[in-house]
C-alpha positions, 0 to 999 in steps of 0.5 A, a space after each residue: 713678790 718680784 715686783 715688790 723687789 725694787 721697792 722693799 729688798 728685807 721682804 724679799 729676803 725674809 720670804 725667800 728665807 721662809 720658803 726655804 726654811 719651809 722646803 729645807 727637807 725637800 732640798 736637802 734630800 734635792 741636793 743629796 739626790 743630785 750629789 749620789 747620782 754625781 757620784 755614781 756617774 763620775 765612778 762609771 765615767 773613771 771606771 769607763 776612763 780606766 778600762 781603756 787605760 788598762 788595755 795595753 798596760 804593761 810594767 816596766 821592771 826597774 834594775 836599780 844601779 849600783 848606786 843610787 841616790 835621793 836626786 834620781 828619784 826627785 828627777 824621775 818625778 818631776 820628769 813624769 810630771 810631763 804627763 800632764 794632759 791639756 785641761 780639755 783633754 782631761 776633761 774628755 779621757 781624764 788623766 791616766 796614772 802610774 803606779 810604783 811597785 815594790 813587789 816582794 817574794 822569796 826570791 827577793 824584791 823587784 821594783 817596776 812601774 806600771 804604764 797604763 796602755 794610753 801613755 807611751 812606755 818609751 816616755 817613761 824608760 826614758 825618764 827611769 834611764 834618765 834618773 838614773 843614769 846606770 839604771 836599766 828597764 825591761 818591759 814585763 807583762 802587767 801581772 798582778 803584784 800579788 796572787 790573786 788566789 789564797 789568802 791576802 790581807 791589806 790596807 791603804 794609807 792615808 795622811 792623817 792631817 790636812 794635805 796643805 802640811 807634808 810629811 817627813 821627806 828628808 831623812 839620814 838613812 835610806 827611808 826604804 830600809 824598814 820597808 825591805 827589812 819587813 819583807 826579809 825572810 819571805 816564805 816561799 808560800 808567801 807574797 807581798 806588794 807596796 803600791 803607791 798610785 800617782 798621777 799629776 795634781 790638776 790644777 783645779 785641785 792646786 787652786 783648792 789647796 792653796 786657798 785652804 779647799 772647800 773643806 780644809 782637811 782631806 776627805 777619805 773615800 770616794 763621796 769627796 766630790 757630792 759631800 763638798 757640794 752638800 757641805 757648801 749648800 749646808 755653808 749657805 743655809 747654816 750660820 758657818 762652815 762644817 770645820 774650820 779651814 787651815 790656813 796660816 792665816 787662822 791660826 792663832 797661837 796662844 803661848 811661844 811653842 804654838 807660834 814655833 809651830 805655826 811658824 814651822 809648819 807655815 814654812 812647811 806648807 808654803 814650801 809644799 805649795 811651790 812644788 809641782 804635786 801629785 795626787 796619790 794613793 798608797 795601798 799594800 797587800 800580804 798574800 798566802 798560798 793555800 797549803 795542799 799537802 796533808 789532812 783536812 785538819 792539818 791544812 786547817 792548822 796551816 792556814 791558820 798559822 799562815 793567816 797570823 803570819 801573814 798578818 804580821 807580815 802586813 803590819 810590819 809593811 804598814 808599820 815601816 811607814 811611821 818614819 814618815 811622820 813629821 807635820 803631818 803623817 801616814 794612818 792605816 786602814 783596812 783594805 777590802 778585797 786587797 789583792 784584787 784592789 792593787 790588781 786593778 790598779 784603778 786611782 779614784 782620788 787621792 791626797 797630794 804631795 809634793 815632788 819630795 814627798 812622793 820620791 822619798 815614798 817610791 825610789 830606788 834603794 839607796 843602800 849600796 847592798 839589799 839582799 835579793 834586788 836584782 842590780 842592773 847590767 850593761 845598757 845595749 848600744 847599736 853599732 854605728 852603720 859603718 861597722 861592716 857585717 862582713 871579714 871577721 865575725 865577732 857576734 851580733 849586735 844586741 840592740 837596734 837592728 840585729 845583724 852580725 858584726 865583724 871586722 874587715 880584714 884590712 882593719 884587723 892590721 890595726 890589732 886587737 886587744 881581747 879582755 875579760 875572765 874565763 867562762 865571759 865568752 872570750 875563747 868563742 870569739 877567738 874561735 870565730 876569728 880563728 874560722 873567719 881567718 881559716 875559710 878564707 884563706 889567710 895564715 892563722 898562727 895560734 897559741 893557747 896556753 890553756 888548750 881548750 881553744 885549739 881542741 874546740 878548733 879541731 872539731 870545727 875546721 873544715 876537713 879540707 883544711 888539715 892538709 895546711 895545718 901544723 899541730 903541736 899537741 901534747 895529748 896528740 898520738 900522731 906524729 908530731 911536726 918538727 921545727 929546728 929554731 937553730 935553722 935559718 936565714 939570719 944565724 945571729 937573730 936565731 942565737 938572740 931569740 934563743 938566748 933573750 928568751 931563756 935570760 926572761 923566763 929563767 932571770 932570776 937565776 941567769 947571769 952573763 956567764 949563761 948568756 955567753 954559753 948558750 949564745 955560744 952554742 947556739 951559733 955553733 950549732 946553726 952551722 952545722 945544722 944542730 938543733 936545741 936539743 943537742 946543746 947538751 951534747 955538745 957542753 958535755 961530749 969532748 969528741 962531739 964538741 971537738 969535731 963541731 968545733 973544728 969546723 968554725 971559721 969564726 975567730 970570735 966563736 973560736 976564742 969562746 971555745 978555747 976559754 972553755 976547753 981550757 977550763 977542768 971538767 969541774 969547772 965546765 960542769 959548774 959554769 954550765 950547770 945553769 944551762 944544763 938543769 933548764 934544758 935537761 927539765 925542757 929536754 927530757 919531755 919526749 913531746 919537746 924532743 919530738 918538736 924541736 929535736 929534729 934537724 930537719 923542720 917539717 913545716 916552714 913558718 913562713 908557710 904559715 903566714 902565707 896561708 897555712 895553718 899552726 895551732 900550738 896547743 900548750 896547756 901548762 897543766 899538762 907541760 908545766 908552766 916554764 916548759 909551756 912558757 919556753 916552747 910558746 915563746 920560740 914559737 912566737 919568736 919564729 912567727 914574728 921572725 918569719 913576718 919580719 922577712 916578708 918587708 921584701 915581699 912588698 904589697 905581695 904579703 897575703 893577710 895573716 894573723 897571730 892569736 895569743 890566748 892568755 897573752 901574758 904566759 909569752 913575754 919573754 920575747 927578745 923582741 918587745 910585745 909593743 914594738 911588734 904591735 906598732 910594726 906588723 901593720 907593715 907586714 900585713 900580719 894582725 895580732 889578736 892579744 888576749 887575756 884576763 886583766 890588766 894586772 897581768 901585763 907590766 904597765 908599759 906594755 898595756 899602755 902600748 896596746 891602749 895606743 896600738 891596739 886600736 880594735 877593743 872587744 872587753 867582756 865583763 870586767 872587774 871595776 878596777 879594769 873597767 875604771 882604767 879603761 872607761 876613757 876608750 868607750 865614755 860616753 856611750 858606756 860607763 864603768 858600771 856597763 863595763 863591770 856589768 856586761 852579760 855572759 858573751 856580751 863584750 863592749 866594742 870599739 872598732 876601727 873602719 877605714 882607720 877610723 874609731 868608730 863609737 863603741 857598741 855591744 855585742 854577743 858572741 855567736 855560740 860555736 856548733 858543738 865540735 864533731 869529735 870524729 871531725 878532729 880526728 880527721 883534721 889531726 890525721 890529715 895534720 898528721 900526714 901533712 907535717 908530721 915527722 916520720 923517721 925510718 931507718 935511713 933517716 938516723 937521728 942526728 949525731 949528739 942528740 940526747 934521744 941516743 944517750 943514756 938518761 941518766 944525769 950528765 
């Protein structure tokens, strides 16, 4: 026959055709032989693939921003599109999947992504964080997404037409929102998953679609590839293809509305054609618990009712997908063995759809409130290696190396602002500080309006350490401290103090004439050693008054006392009654007299600054809120004046520092919080200020500690806080890690060496639980230390309101 080719090519032909017209049977069964072996060698070689792929996999739990949109999903897919291996690579280990995962309970919808073991999972945290900028990751073990036990039902989900026509992508409303409002209500006995497995489309299989494939439409099940060679060999021996090709070249319209829609879907699938595309399975699954509790028969009654519900629920799952149906749509069909099927997670063949398609399928949920999705926190940020581990504790790092944080004391001269609500972990903090400060040696000063601090405190100081303490302490049965603020050095600044600080607590009902009273009265008393709380006295006690009076060589304080004796009774008692209801509410605490009632002060402030201790314990609910303002700013008010006298002491100064806890009870100051800020670097004195908001400070006052308290630590913050003082951590934290931050995690920005660091993030370290007989020591060896004790040789002081009655004045 070979030899006859040359000379007559039909006979050939014709013979060859004879043979196979006469063995087609044979070579049909051949090629079908041939085509199912194929098959089962390439689900053993993707099983083989698979096997290895799982081992090491892992889920990476996505925590969805406060806001999400449409191009963080487009940009995470186009992102994973990088995990496109080599063609030879493929072709020996295959190309290793992903899987996108809704997975709903009762307790609400979680969102991951399963990695298999063979792709590194920093690649894909990397992708998600950044997709979403303000999106976290957390690695989870790869369990399956619904129980593996009770009762399941499922499906896949397929596209209807060919994969050369794409499906609905674009949409007005968050797509995803009939999918969670199908699983709403989810009972506890129940679970559900949408799974939707992707991987990038080889390129042998984009030459296939966009030449119109060997088949034109897409080919469900597993025999894809030995039908496509049956099909060819049947396109050979028969007349033409098994189906026609789709292809826009084919199609012929015969009226306008067909060539409206050829022209549609022409742009349509050329459009597909330039995107990058994956291949894609979709799969879901509705699992029940078996019931346990009653009889046999009510069991049986309860599994079916939760058979039909679950059901339902799985129909409604598969329904939420007919929105997105456009040129071409999603049909339903049923899974065998569903749970155990998404369990594995395995990706044989799937249909293709472009980087759109497949983001508007698997994304974050765009709607701003889904009930049950777990929001993202703040990122963790490792601080810079110059943050020093040792000085002032504040916590731990969180991320990176773990190592403790603190600040150098030289650096805390630069100040510290301390913000965020109650219970963010703020008070432990302070506490670290507090008992850095307190073991080394340095002067502490502290005051707490609220009062827990310095309790927490007392039980944690070392025993030693009582014998330096000065405490102020309402509940305290011991005796107390006395601290005469009419005695020192500079009479005049003392009078100011006083005077400034009533005028800013009482304005709204202070004038000149009560400025000039009590000034008055103050620099009379400071010279003859009196204190606050002979003030009444001396208003109201003509012979008291006489015989201060007679002492003073002051012309000016004189003329003050002669406009005052020259005026009646009735009128003393109206231009005095100002003065006299504020101090007679003060006074008549006997814990106010205790403290400031004394001539003689029992601890010396600059003491304090020099390496001694004063916790001033001020809860307003137990003083009240003036009274605890009152007695917190004198307190203030003595510290900042003692600091202001160390300028002669030069470089001698020793470290000190000041806490103020709840910051904004204690600006009455004569002396301008700002202006302290910008000048106790000068006297080694560092201010720690904290408090809960912005709102609470004047504008002024925040702007100066934005500029001078240049050490930072925020807890979670409300986002109108977080928004004002993003500028201070951006780039490295945003709005939304600031308004986020975890219990006793704060965002930090340090100063080393005068230098801002970049900021970073912390926990604070949890305090030892205080030992209560601890503190019962410490107070009695406070107690014995600068406690007031009175004897009978020891008279109280001429005019002290303690000798006379307490009836009104």
């Amino acid at each position: 026959m070979l030899q006859n080719l040359p000379y007559d090519p039909d006979a050939f032909i014709e013979m060859l055709l004879t043979w196979v017209s006469t063995h087609v049977s044979w070579l049909t069964f051949g090629v079908s032989a041939a085509a199912i072996v194929l098959e089962l060698l390439s689900a053993l070689v993707v099983r083989l693939r698979h096997r290895a792929a799982t081992k090491g996999a892992r889920c990476v739990e996505i925590l969805a921003p406060p806001v999400a949109d449409m191009a963080g999903s487009e940009a995470l897919w186009t992102n994973l599109m990088g995990l496109l291996r080599p063609a030879w690579k493929r072709a020996l280990f295959g190309q290793p999947h992903l899987a996108f995962e809704y997975v709903f309970g009762a307790g609400g919808v979680r969102i991951r992504l399963w990695v298999p073991g063979t792709v590194p999972q920093h690649l894909v945290e990397h992708a998600i964080e950044s997709a979403w900028p303000s999106a976290r990751t957390a690695v989870v073990e790869a369990a399956p997404p619904v129980p593996l036990t009770g009762q399941a039902t499922g499906g896949h989900l397929v596209i209807a037409r060919s994969e050369l026509l794409p499906i609905r992508h674009s949409h007005d409303h968050d797509p995803l929102r009939a999918l969670l409002g199908a699983a709403v209500g989810m009972p506890a006995w129940q679970h559900a998953a949408v799974q939707i497995l992707a991987r990038p489309a080889t390129g042998r299989r984009l030459a296939q679609l966009i030449s119109g494939g060997p088949t034109g439409v897409t080919t469900r099940g597993g025999l894809a590839v030995p039908l496509g060679l049956v099909r060819a060999f049947l396109d050979f021996v028969t007349p033409g293809p098994m189906h026609p090709r789709l292809h826009p070249a084919h199609l012929s319209p015969t009226n306008r509305a067909a060539r409206l829609e050829e022209s549609a879907e022409a742009r349509a699938i050329r459009d597909k054609a330039q995107r990058p595309r994956y291949e894609v399975a979709i799969r879901y699954a509705v699992q029940a618990d078996d019931p346990t509790s009653g009889d046999e028969r009510d069991r049986k009654q309860a599994r079916e009712a939760r058979r039909n519900a679950t059901r339902g629920r799985a129909h409604a799952i598969a329904s939420s997908f007919a929105l997105f149906a456009g040129h071409n749509r999603l049909e339903r069909h049923r899974l065998t063995l569903p749970a155990e099927r998404l369990a594995s997670r395995m990706l044989r063949r799937g249909f293709l759809l472009s980087v759109p398609e497949i983001a508007a399928l698997a994304h974050l949920p765009l709607d701003a409130a889904v009930p049950g999705l777990s929001r993202a926190g703040a990122r963790s940020v490792p601080p810079a290696p110059q943050v020093s581990a040792k000085g002032k504790v504040l916590g731990f790092c969180d991320a990176g190396h773990v190592r403790p944080v603190a600040l150098r004391v030289a650096d805390s001269f630069h100040h510290v602002h301390v913000l965020g609500p109650n219970g963010t972990g703020k008070s432990t903090l302070l506490a670290q500080m507090i008992l850095s400060d307190i073991e080394a040696g340095h002067g502490v000063a502290v005051v707490d309006a609220k009062g827990d601090l310095v309790t927490d405190l007392l039980g944690l100081i070392p025993e030693e350490a009582g014998e330096r303490l000065a405490l102020i302490d309402p509940d305290d049965r011991h005796p107390r401290p006395a601290l005469n603020v009419l005695s020192g050095p500079d009479r005049e600044t003392l009078a100011d103090n006083l005077v400034g600080i009533f005028h800013k607590i009482y304005a709204d009902s202070w004038g000149p004439r009560s400025d000039d009273i009590l000034r008055g009265c103050a620099l009379t008393l400071s010279r003859n050693g009196g204190t606050l709380a002979d003030i009444p006295a001396l208003l109201s006690d003509h012979p008291y008054r006489k015989d201060l009076t007679e002492r003073l060589d002051d012309p000016f304080l004189l003329g003050f006392w002669n406009w005052y004796e020259h005026l009646s009774e009735q009128a003393q008692a109206h231009v005095t009654a100002p003065i006299m209801n504020k101090l007679r509410a003060f006074l008549l605490r006997p814990f106010v007299r205790d403290i400031l009632g004394s001539a003689q002060s029992t601890f010396d402030v600059g003491d304090v600054l020099d390496g001694k201790i004063l916790l001033a314990r001020l809860p307003k609910g137990v003083l009240g809120d003036d009274t605890a303002r009152l007695l917190g700013s004198l307190l203030l008010a003595q510290v900042w004046q003692a600091a202001s006298h160390r300028a002669r002491l030069g470089h001698a100064r020793s470290p000190s520092a000041l806490y103020v806890d709840e910051t904004q009870n204690f600006l009455n100051l004569p002396h301008a919080l700002a202006d302290m800020l910008a000048e106790a670097r000068a006297y080694r004195l560092s201010m720690v200020l904290a408090h809960q908001h912005l709102a609470q400070l004047p504008r002024d006052l925040c702007q100066a500690i934005s500029s001078d308290a240049r050490n930072k630590i925020y807890f979670s913050l409300s986002p109108e806080d977080a928004r004002e003082v993003e500028h201070h951590f951006s780039p490295y934290l945003t709005r939304h890690d600031l308004a986020n931050l975890g219990a006793f995690q704060a965002a930090a920005r340090l100063v080393v060496r005068s230098a801002e660091t970049p900021p970073f993030t912390l926990r604070t370290r949890p305090l030892p639980e205080p030992d209560s007989d601890l503190a019962a020591r410490v107070r009695l060896a406070a107690a014995r230390a600068h406690g007031r004790h009175p004897t009978a040789g020891d008279p109280l002081p001429e005019g002290d309101p303690r000798t006379q009655p307490k009836g009104d004045e």
